[in-house]
N, C-alpha and C positions, 0 to 999 in steps of 0.2 A: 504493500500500500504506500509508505513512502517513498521509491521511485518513481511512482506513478504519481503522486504530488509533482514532485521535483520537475517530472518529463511536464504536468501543466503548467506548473510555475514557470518555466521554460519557456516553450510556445505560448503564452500569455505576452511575456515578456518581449516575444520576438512580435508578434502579433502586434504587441503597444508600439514599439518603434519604429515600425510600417507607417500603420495607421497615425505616429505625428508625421511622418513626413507628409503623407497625402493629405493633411490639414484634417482631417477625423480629433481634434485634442479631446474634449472631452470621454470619447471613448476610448481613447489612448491610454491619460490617465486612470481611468478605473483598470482598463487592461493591467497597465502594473501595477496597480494598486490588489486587485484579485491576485494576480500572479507573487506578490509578498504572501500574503495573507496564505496562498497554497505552499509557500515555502515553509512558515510557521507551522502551518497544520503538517506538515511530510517532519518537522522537529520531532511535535508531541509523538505522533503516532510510531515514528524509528525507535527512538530513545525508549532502552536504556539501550538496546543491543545495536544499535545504527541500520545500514541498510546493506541488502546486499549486493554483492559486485556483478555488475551488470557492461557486457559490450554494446562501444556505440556503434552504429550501423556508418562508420565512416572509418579510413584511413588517416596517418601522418606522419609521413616523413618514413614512408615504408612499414607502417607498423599500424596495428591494430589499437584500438584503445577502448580503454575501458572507465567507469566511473561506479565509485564508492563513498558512501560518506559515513566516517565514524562516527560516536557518540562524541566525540571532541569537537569535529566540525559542525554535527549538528547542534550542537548547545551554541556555539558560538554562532551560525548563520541564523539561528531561531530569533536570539537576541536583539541581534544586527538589523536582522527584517523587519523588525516591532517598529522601529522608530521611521524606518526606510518605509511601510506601509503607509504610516501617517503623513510621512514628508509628500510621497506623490500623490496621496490623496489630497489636501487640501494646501500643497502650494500655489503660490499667484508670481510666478517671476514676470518676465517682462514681456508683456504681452505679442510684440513681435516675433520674438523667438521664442516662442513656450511650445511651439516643437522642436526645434532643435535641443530644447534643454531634456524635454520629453526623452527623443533619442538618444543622448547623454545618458539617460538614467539609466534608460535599457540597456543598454553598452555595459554600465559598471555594473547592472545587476548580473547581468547573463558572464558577466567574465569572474564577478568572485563567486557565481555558483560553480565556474570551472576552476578556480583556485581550492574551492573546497572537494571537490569531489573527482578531478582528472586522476589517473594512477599511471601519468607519461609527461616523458620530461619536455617533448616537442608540443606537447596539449597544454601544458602547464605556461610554458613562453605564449603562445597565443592566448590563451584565457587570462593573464595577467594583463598582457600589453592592451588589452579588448578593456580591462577592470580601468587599467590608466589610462588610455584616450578618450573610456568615455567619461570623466572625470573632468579631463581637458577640456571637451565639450559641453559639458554643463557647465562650467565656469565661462567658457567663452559667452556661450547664448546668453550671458546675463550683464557680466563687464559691468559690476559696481562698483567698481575699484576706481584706485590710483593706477596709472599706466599698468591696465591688467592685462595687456599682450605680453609685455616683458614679464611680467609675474608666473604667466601660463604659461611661456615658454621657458622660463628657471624651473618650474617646478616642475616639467617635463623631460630639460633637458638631465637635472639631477635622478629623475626616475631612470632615463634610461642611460643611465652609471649603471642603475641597479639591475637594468636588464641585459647588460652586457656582462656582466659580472655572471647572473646566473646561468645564461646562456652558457657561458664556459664552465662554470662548476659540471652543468649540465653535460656537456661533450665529456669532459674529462670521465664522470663516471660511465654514463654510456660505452664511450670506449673500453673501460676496462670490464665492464660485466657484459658485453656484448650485445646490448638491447637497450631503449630508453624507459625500459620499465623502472617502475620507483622499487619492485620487489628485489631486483637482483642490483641496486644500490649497496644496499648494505654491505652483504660481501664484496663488493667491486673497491668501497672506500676501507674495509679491512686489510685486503692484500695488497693496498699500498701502503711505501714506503713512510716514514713520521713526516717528511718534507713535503712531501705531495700530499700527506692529509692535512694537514695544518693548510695548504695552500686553498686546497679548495673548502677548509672549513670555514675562513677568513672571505671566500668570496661569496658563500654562501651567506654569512653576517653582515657583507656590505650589499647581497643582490636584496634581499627583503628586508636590510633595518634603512634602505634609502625612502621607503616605502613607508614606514613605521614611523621614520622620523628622531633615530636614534643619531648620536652627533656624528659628523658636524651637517647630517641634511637636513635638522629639524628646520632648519633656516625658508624653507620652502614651504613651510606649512602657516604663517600668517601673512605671507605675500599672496599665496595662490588662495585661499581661504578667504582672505579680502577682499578679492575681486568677485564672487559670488553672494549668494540670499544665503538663510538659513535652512534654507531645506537643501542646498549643496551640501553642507557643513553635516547637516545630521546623517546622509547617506554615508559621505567620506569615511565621518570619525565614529560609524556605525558597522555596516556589513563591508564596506572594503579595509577598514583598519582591522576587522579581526579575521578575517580573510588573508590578509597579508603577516597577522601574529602565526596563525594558523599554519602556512606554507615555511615559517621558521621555524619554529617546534617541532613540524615534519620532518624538517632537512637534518636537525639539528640531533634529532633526537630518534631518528631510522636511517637517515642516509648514513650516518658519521658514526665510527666506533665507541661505544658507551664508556671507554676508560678514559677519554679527554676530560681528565680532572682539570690541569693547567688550560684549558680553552674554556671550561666554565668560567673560573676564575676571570676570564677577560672577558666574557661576556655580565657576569652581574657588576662589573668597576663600566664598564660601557654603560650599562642600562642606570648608574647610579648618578655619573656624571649626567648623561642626558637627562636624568629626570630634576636634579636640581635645576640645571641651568633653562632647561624651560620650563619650569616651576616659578623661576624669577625674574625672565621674560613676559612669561604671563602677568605677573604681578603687575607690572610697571604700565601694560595697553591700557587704552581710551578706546578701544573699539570691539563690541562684541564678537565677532567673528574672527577677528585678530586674537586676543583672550581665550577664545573656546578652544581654537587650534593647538593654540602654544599646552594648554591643559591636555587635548588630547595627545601630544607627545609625551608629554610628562607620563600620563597614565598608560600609553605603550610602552613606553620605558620602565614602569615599575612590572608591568607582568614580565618581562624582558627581564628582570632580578630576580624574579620568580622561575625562568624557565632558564639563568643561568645556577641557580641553587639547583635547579634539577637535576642537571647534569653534573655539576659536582657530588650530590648526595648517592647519585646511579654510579658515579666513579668509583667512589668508598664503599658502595656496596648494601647502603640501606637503602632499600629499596619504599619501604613505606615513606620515610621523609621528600624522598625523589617525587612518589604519585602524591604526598601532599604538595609538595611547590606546584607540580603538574597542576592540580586540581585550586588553589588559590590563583595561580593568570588564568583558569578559565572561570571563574567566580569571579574575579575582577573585572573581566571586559564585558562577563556579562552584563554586569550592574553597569560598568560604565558605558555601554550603548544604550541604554535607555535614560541617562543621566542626563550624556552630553546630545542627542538628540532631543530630549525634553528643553532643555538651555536654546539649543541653535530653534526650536519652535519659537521660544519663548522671544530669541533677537528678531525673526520675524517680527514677532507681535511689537516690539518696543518701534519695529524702523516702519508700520502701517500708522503707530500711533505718532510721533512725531518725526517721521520721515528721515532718519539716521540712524545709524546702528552705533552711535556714541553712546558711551558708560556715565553720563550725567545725569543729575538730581531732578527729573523733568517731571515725576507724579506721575508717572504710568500705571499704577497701580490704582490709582482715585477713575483712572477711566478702563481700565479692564477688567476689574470685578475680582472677586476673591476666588474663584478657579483657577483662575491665571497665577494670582500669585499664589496659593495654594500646592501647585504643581511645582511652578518654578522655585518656591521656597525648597520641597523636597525633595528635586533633583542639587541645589544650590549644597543641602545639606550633604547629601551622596556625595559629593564630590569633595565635600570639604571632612570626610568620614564620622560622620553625625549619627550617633546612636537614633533611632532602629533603624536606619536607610542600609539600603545592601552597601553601599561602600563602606559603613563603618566593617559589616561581616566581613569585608574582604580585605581590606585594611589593615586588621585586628591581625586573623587569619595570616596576611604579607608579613607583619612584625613578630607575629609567633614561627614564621618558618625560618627567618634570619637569626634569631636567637637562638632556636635551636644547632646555630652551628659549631657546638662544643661538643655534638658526636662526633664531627670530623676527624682525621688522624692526624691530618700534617697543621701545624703551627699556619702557614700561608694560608690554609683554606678559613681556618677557623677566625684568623684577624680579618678575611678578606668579607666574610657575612658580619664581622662586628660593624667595620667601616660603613659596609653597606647597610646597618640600621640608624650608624648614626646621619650617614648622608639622605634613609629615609624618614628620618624624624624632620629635618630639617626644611625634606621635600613637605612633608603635610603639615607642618606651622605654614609655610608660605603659601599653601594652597587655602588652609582656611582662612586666612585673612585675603587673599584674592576674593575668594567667593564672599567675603563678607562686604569687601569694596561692591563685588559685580550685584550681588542683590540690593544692599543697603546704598549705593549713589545711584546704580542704573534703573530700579523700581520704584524705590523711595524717592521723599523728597516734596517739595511744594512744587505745585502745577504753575511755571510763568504765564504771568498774563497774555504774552505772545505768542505763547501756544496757538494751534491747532485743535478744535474738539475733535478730533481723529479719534475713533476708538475701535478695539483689537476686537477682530472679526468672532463670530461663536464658535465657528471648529476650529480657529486655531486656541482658543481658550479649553475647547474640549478635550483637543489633543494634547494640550500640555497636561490639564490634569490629571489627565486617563496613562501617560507618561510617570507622571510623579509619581500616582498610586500604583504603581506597577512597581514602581522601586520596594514601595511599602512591603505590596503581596509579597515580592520575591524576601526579604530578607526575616519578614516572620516566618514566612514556609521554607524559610532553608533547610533547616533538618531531616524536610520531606523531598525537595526540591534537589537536591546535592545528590540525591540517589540517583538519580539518572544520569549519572556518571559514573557507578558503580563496575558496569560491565567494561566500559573502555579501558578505566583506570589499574582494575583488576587485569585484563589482559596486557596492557603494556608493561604495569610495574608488580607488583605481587596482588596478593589475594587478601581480602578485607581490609584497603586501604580507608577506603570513605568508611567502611565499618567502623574503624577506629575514630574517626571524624565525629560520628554522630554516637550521643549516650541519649536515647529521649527527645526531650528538649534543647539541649544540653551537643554545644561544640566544642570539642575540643582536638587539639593537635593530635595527628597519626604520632605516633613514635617506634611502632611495633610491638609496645612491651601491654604492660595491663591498662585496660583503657574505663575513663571513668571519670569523675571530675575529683576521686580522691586520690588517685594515681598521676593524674593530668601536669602537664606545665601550665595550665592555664586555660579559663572554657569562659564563656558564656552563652546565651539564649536569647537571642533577638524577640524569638515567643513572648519569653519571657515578660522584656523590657517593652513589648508593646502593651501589656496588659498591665503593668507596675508603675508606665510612667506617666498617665491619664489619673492615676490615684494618687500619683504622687502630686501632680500637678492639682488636686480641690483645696489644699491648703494655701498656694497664693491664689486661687482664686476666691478662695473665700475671703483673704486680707485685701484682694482689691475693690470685691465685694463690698467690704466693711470701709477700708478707706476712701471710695467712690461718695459715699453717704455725708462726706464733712468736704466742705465749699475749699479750691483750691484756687490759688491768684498765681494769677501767670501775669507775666511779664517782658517784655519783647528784649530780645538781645540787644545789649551795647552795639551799638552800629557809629560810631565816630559821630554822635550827635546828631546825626543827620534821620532820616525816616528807613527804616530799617525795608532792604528788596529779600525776601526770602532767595532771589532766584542769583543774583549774585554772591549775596552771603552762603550758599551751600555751599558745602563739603565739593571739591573736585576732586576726581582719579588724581589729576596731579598731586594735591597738598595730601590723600590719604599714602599717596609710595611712596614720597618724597625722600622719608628717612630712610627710608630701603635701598632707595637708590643712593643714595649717599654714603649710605654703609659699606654698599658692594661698589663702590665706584669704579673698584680695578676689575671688577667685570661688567661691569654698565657702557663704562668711560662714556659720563652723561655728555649731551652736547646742548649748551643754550645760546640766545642770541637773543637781541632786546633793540627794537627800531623805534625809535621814535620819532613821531611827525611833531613840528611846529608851524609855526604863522613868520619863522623866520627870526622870532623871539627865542632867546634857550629855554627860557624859565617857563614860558607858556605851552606849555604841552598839551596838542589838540586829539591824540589817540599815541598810546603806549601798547608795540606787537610783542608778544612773549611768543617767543617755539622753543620749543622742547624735542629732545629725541635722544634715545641711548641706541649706542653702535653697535650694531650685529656682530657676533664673536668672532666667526668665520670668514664675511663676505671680503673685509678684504684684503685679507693675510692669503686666502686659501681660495675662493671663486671667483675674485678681482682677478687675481692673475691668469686664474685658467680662462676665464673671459676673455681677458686681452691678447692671451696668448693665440686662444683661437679664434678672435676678427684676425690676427696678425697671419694667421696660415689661410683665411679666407679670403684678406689682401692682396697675400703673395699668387694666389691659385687664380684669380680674376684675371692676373696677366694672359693665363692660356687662352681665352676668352677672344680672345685679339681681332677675331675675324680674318687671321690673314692666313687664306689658303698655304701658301706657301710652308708657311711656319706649322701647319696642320699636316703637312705629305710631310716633314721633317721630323715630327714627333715620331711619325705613322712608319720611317724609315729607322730609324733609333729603335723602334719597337722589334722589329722585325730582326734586325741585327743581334738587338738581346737575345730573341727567342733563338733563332741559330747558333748563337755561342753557346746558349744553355743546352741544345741541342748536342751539341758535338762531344760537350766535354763528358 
């Protein structure tokens, strides 16, 4: 029954991208919109055991292929789809191109269903490159950006870094196991030598963490993210970023010899670094879809320490610690596809109501109703790991499986999970004070009188909320919910992994030993605390209750004497990171500048410009150059261009002579 989903979902999806071109959009949209919704349904109904392996009726590249999706891909494209559902059902991009964005969508749907589910290394480079051009093309059809040509062509040209990279991982194993099946990988990257595994374990880290947004390409994910709506942003940081976690895990974790202790180790310091540094880039935006992105890097890079712990714990040989890191990255992106898709709904709603996706105090919230913020509070919370939300479970879950690295044997493994708790402690202080900026200035706040009465559409208010509470569902039902990971988790790493996970109620860490919350390193119960913190909460409400009843005098803020504007005096992004950025200067390296106009007087100052902006870590130490370098090879190559016959039979002569000399000798 769930291939047979999948194969609708499918033809749905091919169906919807027809039908935008030929201008049908209404029917297009529900098309993918039905065609998510069959993808979700082929989840439930696989899980726990996934689906079976099924050949496609097509060739490539001389070989057959086939499609399969585990209980790991199916949790994670199920996820992915919830919010991907709601983005093509009730988005409004720009109405010129609302098929081309249409088509876009179909593109990235139908290419990370082939990232999830291909079992060929020639199917896998086509269904990725399909995931990323049509990504290109919904950003392009929309172009809300700052020069988002350039934006969409960095963020493509750095994709395909990654595609070139895997391409050759690809060949490399292919040749040695004689076929591009993914099954005779494994042995193919055994019987090579430590230099040749290391080499293509390394390309495989840079073909899909370009993708993921691990350093130094996070750099492409608030450029290209900017230039699109928020229903771009929730498909991206939805079912193509766990599509793209998913094709890493795979490689990393089937293709590549299980004893790479030392290449864990470089994998969770990768995933630690990437997740601070765009943890504190996000901090710093003024623009919602710039913020969301830098966040959804951050949050690929902490499953990324998660599924570098796994392979160090598979190294050392405990196999339960391994299917727990395993099973917390996919608890995590769970929760966080329905987070950061709930969030990028929500920047829609803020740019319909006052026409900008800026992070200011404009009272969005006085004109969207409390469903809106409702939702958007409890995705806000998820991400900032706010008890009962699934991100606190997963979070919780991320810091108990770093700690645990005092089973390890060698001194380096064991410092290397301590670093990486404290670099992730460090990562969620800056994340919850992010999200406390992005709800508290971008929702909050007093309404300026200049406003627009613009107010946020009912299905995009529904779908947030219906978002939000999904976070909810999933993190009380975790102890029911986690099961359907059972059979994968058991078959890749040992037997009663998630068993150990769940007591009742009651989570706590796998360790292998006696499981329990008296035996435990530490448990709690989301169940729990949804039912204990509603009871706990009647006592301030009974004191505001009581306090409500005696008359309170207010009084307006000191404003320099003058009549106090709610709308200048607010809190900006600026003055809330300020100190942040100050602190971190030698990773900021802030940049301001201060213009000021006169009447030709110094003293009379008729408008005072402030800009702000901190410099990307990377672009121009490390993409500057490579930029410059290659207009400078596309300079030099224009000369053949010449138009001159002559100089054309002369190359055509020189060729010729090569080839005979090669000939000969």
């Amino acid at each position: 029954m769930g291939n047979e989903l999948i194969a609708a979902a499918a033809l749905l999806w091919v169906a919807g991208g027809v039908l935008a071109l030929t201008g049908l959009r209404p029917i297009a949209r529900a098309a993918l919109a039905l065609g998510a919704l069959a993808g979700i349904a082929a989840a439930i109904v696989a899980l726990p055991e996934g689906t079976g392996l099924v050949p496609l009726p097509t060739r490539l590249a001389g070989e057959s292929l086939d499609f399969q999706l585990t209980p790991s891909a199916l949790w994670l494209m199920g996820f992915g789809l919830a919010p991907a559902a709601l983005a093509v059902a009730i988005s409004t991009p720009m109405r010129a191109h609302e098929g081309s964005w249409l088509f876009g969508a179909a593109m990235s749907l139908l290419g990370a269903i082939g990232v999830f589910g291909i079992q060929d290394g020639a199917g896998l480079i086509v269904a990725w490159e399909l995931m990323s051009l049509g990504g290109g093309v919904m950003l392009m059809s929309e172009s809300l950006g700052h020069r988002s040509g350039r934006s969409i062509l960095f963020m493509l040209g750095l994709l395909e870094i990654g595609t070139v990279a895997m391409m050759l991982a690809v060949i490399l194993l292919g040749h040695a196991s004689g076929h591009l099946g993914f099954a005779g990988f494994g042995a193919a990257a055994a019987a090579m030598g430590p230099a040749m595994q290391t080499f293509v374990w390394l390309l495989l880290l840079v073909a899909f963490g370009a993708k993921l947004g691990l350093l130094p390409f996070y750099e492409w994910f608030p450029r290209a993210y900017g230039t699109g709506s928020g229903a771009t942003g929730a498909l991206m940081s939805g079912v193509v970023l766990n599509a793209a976690y998913f094709a890493l895990a795979r490689a990393l974790t089937e293709w590549m010899p299980a004893g790479a202790g030392g290449l864990g180790i470089v994998v969770v310091l990768v995933g630690v670094a990437s997740a601070i540094l765009a943890a504190l880039y996000a901090f710093q935006e003024d623009d919602w879809r710039r913020l969301l992105s830098f966040s959804s890097a951050e949050n690929a890079a902490l499953a990324v320490v998660t599924l570098g712990a796994s392979i160090m714990f598979t190294a050392d040989g405990n196999a339960h610690l391994a299917g727990l890191a395993w099973t917390v990255s996919l608890l995590h992106l769970g929760g966080h596809a329905l987070a950061k898709g709930c969030l990028f709904l929500t920047a829609d709603g803020v740019r319909a109501c006052t026409g900008n996706y800026h992070v200011r105090q404009n009272g969005v919230l006085r004109s969207a109703g409390w469903p809106f913020g409702l939702g958007a509070l409890i995705a806000a919370a998820s991400l900032s790991a706010m008890p009962p939300t699934a991100g606190f479970v997963s979070e919780w879950y991320l810091f108990q499986t770093v700690f645990q690295g005092f089973h390890l044997a060698t001194l380096g493994a064991r410092l290397t999970l301590a670093i990486a708790g404290a670099g992730l402690a460090l990562t969620a202080a800056v994340a919850l004070a992010t999200f406390v900026k992005l709800f508290g200035i971008g929702l909050l706040g007093a309404r300026p009188a200049s406003m627009s009465g613009n107010r946020v559409a009912g299905r995009t208010s529904g779908a947030v909320l219906a978002l939000g509470l999904g976070l909810l569902v999933l993190a009380i039902g975790m102890p029911w919910w986690i099961m359907a990971l059972d059979d994968g988790v058991e078959a890749h790493f040992a037997p009663g992994v998630i068993g150990s996970m769940v007591v009742g109620w009651v989570l706590v860490p796998a360790t292998g030993g006696p499981i329990g919350p008296d035996h435990s390193f530490a448990f709690i119960s989301p169940t729990m605390l949804a039912i204990a913190m509603p009871l706990l909460a009647i006592l301030p409400l009974l004191l505001l209750f009581v306090t409500s009843r005696f008359r309170v005098r207010r009084s307006a803020v000191w404003y320099g004497g003058l009549a106090p504007d709610p709308a200048r005096a607010a809190t900006t992004a600026l003055s809330f990171s300020n100190a942040m950025r100050t602190f971190y200067s030698l990773i900021y390296r802030p940049q301001t500048s201060t213009q000021r106009e006169t009447n030709g007087q110094p003293y009379f100052v008729r408008r005072l410009t402030y800009r702000h902006a901190v410099a990307p870590l990377f672009a121009k130490r490390l993409f500057g150059p490579l930029v410059m370098g290659t207009v400078g090879i596309a300079s030099a190559a224009r000369r053949l261009q010449s138009g001159s016959l002559n100089l054309y039979l002369a190359f055509i002569g020189a060729l010729l002579v090569i080839i005979l000399a090669l000939s000969l000798l």
